[in-house]
C-alpha positions as CSV (number, residue, x, y, z in Angstrom):
1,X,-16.6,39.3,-20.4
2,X,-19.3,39.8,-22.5
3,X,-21.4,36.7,-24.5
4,X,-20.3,36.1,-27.8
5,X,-22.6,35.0,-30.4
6,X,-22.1,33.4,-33.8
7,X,-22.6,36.4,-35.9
8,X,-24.2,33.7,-39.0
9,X,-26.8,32.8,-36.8
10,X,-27.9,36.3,-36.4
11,X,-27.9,36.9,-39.8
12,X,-30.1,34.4,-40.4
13,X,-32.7,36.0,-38.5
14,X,-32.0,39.7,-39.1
15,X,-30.4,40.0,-42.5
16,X,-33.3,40.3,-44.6
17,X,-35.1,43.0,-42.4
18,X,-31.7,44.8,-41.8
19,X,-30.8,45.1,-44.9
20,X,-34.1,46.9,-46.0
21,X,-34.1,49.2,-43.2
22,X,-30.6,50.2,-44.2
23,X,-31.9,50.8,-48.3
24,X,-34.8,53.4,-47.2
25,X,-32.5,55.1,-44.5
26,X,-31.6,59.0,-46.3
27,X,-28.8,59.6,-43.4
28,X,-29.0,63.5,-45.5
29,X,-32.1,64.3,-44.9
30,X,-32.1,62.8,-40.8
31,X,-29.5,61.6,-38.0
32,X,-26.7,59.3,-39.6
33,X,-26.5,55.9,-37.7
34,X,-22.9,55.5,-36.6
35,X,-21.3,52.3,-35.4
36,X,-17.5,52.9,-34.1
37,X,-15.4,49.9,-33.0
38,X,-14.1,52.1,-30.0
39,X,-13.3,55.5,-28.0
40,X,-11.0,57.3,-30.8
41,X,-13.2,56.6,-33.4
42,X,-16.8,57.8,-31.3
43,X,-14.8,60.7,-30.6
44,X,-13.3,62.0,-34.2
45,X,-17.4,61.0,-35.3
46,X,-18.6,63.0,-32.7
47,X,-16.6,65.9,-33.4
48,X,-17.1,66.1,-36.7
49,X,-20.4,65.6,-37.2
50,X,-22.1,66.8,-33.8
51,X,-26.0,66.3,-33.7
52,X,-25.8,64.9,-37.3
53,X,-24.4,61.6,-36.1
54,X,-26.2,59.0,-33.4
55,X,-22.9,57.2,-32.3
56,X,-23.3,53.5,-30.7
57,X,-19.4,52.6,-30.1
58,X,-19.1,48.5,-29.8
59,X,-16.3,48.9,-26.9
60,X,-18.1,49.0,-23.6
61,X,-16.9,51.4,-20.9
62,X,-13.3,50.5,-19.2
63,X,-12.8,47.1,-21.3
64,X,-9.4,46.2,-23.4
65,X,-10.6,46.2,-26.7
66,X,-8.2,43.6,-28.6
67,X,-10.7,40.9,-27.1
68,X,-13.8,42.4,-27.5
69,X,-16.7,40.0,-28.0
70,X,-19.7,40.9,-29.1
71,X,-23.6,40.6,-28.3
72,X,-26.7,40.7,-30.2
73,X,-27.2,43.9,-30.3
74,X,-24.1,44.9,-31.4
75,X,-24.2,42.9,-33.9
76,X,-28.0,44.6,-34.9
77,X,-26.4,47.9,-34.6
78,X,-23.6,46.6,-37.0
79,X,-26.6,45.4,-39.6
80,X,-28.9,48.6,-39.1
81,X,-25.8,51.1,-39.3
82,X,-25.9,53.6,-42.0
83,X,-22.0,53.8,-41.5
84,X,-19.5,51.1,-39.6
85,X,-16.2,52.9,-38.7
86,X,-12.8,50.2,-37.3
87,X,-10.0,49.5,-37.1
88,X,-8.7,46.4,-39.1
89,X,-5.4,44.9,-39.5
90,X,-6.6,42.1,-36.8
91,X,-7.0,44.6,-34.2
92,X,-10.3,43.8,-33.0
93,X,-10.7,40.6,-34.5
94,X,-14.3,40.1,-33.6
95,X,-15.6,43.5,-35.2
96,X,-13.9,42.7,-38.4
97,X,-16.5,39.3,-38.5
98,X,-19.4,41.0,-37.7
99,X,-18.9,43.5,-40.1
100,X,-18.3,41.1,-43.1
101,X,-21.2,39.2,-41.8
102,X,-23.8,41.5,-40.7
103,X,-23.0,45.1,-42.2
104,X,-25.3,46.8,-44.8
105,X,-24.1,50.1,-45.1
106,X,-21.2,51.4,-45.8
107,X,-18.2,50.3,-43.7
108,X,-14.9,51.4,-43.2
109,X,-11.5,50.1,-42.2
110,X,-9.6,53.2,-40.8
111,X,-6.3,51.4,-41.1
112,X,-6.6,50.0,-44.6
113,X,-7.4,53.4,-46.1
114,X,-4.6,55.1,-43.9
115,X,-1.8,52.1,-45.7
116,X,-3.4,53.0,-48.8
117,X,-3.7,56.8,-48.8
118,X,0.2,57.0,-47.5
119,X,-1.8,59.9,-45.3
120,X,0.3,58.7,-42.2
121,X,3.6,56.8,-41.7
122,X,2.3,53.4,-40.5
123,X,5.0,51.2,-38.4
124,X,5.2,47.3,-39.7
125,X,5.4,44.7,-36.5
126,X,6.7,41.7,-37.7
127,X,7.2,39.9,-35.0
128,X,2.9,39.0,-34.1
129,X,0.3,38.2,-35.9
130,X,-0.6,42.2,-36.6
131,X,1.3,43.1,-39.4
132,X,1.1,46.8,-38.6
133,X,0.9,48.6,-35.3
134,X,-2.8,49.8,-34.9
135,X,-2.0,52.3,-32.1
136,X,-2.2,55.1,-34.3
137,X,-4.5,57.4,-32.3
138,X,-1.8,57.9,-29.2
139,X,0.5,60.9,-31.5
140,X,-2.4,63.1,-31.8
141,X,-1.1,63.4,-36.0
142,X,-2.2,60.3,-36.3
143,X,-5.7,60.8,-34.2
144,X,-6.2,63.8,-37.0
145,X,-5.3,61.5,-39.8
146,X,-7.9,58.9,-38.5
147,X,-10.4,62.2,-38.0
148,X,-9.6,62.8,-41.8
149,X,-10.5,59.5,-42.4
150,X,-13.8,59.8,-40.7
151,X,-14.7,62.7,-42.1
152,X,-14.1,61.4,-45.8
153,X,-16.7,58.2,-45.0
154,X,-19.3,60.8,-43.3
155,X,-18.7,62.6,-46.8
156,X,-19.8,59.6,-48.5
157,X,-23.0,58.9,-46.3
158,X,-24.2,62.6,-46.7
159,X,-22.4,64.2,-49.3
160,X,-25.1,67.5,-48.4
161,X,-23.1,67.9,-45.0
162,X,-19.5,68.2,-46.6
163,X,-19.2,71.6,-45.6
164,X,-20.6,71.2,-42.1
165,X,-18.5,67.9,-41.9
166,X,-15.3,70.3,-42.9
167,X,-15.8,72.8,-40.2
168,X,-16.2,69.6,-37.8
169,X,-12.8,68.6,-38.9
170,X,-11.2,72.0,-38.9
171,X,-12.1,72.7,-35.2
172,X,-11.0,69.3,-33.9
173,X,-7.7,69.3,-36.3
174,X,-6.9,72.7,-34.0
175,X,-7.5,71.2,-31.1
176,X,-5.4,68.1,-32.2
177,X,-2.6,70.2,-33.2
178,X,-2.6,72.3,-29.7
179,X,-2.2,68.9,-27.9
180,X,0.7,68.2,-30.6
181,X,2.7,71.1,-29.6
182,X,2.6,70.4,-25.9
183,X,3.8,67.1,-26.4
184,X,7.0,68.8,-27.7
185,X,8.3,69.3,-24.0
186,X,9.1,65.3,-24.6
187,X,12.0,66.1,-27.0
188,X,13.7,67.6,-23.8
189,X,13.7,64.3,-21.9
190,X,16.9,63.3,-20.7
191,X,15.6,60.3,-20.5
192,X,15.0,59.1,-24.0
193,X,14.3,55.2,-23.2
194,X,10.5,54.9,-23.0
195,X,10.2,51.4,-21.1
196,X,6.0,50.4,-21.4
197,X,4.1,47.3,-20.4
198,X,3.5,46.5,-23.8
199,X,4.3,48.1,-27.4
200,X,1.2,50.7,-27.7
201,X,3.5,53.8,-27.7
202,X,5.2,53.1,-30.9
203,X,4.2,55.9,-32.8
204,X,4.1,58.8,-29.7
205,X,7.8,57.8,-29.5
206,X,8.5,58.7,-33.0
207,X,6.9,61.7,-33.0
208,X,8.8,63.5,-30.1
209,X,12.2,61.5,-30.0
210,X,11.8,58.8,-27.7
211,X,12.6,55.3,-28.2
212,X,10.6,52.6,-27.3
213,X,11.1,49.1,-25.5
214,X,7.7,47.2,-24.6
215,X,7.8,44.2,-22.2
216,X,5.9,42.6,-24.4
217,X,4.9,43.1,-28.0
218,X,2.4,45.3,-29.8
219,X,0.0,42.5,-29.2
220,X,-1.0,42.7,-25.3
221,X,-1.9,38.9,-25.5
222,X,1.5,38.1,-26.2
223,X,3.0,37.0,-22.6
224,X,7.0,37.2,-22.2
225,X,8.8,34.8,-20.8
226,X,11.6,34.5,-18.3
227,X,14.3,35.7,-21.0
228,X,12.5,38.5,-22.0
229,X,11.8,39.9,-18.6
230,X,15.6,39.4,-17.5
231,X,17.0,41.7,-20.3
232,X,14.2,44.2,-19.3
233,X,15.7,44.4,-16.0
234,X,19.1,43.8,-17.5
235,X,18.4,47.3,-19.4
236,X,16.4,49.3,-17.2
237,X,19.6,49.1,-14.6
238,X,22.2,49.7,-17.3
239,X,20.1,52.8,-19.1
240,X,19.7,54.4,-16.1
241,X,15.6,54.0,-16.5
242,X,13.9,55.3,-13.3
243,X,10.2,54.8,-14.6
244,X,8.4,52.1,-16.6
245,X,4.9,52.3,-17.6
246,X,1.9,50.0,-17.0
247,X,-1.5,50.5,-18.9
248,X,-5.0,51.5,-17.7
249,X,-6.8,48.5,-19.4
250,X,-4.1,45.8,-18.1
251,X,-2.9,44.0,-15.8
252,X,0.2,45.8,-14.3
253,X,1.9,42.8,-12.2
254,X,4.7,42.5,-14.5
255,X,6.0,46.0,-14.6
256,X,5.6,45.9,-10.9
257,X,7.9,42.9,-11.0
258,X,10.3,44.4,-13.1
259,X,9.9,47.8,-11.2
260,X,10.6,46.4,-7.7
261,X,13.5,44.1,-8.9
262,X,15.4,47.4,-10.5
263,X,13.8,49.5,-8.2
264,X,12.2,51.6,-10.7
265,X,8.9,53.5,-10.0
266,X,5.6,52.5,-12.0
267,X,3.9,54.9,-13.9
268,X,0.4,54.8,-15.4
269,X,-0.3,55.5,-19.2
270,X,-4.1,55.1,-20.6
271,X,-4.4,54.1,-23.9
272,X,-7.7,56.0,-24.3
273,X,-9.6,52.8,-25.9
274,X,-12.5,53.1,-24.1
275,X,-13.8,55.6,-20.7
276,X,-15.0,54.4,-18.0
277,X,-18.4,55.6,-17.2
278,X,-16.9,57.9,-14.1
279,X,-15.0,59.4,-16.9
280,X,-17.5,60.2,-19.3
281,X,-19.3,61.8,-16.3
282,X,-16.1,63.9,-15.5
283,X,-16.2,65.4,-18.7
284,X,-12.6,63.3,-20.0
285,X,-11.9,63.3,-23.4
286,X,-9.1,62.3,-25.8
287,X,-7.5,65.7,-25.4
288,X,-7.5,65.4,-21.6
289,X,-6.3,61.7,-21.3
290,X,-3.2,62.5,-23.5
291,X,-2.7,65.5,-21.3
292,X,-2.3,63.3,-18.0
293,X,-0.3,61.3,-20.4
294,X,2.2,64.0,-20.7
295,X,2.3,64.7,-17.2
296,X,3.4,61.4,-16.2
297,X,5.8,61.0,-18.7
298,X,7.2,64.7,-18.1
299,X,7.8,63.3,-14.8
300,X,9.1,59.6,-15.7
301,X,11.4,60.8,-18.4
302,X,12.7,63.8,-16.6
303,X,11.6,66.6,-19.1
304,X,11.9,70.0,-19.3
């Protein structure tokens, strides 16, 4: 896990000189300092805005973000930033800090300005300390409403690119919407019960007909206890569930346990918040990760 610092006692140091740098910065006229919380955001920036953007994303490579901790240099890249792009609603608590402490250009919270725009049907979770579910990006609609999003704050940093920013946009919206239609095999699933290590798949369920039961909550951190884990069981052997899911980025002991006592088969969903450095090199994107998505639940949920 990486060291966390006390973001005041950077600012101390840096504020001053950060906050100059970030004045005589004309992102128009030269590359556009980007800061992204994690994966889905680097991406949508990247797409959009190609060589116009230098993108530092604050999630390291193969690490769950929720507890992300940050160092001093992320937290200089936060202050020298000519645009900070996250995701707030407590998601990544620790990016939400450093930004209100150390940011100087313009920052934006992806999720507030989706709840106020209406642009995309958020889900409430009332029952943890998020009060909506933040896993927007895994229905590729809403990974093109959090593009829009990005696009509009890349608008604001360098209004002289809007058109090239547009084209950005329009390109990756196509490609969005071609993963969009595939995923429409999933309202053939006989299966319809979408059993998943935790409650990340909220919002792919919707989309496509599914309905979803996590183990635990839309907070990973929230452990379930004994109760919990017997009407798991309880329901995978009375629905007839022959697959549950674990995650990339945790730990997958319970869904084993569940998995071996109903003697359901385990199947592995990413949650694309961050590659691993093997699949940077591969060439793996968001497009291709929710495509190995679909496969396994294609097979898990008995579709087509």
């Amino acid at each position: 896990m990486r060291t966390i610092l006390t973001a005041a006692v950077v600012v101390a140091t840096t504020t001053a000189s950060l906050a100059a740098c970030a004045r005589e910065r004309s992102p128009a006229e030269g590359t556009i300092e980007v800061v992204t919380a994690f994966y889905p955001i680097e991406e949508a920036a990247t797409r959009i805005a190609g060589d116009q953007v230098s993108v530092t994303d604050l999630t390291p490579p193969g690490v769950e973000p929720h507890d992300l901790e940050l160092t001093a240099d992320d937290l200089e890249a936060i202050g020298s930033a000519d645009l900070v792009l996250y995701l707030g609603g407590g998601f990544q608590p620790a990016v939400e800090d450093a930004v209100q402490a150390a940011a100087t250009g313009v920052t934006v919270d992806i999720l507030a300005e989706l709840v106020s725009s209406n642009a995309y049907e958020l889900m409430s979770d009332p029952k943890s300390e998020l009060s909506i579910d933040p896993h927007v990006w895994l229905d590729p609609a809403g990974q093109a409403a959090i593009a829009d999003v990005v696009r509009d704050a890349l608008v604001e940093v360098a209004p002289p690119s809007e058109a090239a920013f547009a084209g950005g946009l329009d390109d990756y919206i196509a490609e969005l919407d071609e993963v969009a239609d595939r995923f429409g095999i999933l309202e053939t699933c006989s299966q319809d019960l979408l059993v998943t290590g935790h409650e990340a798949f909220g919002y792919l369920a919707r989309a496509y007909g599914l309905v979803q039961v996590g183990i635990a909550g839309v907070s990973p951190e929230a452990e379930p206890g004994p109760a919990r884990l017997a009407e798991i069981a309880d329901l995978v052997e009375t629905e007839g569930v022959t697959t549950i899911y674990a995650e990339d980025l945790l730990p997958p002991e319970v869904v084993e346990t569940i998995a071996a006592e109903t003697g359901a088969d385990v199947g592995v969903l990413t949650t694309i918040e961050s590659l691993t450095d093997e699949q940077r090199e591969a060439g793996e994107h968001y497009g291709s990760l929710m495509e190995a998505n679909l496969a396994t639940l294609t097979r898990g949920q008995a579709c087509g």
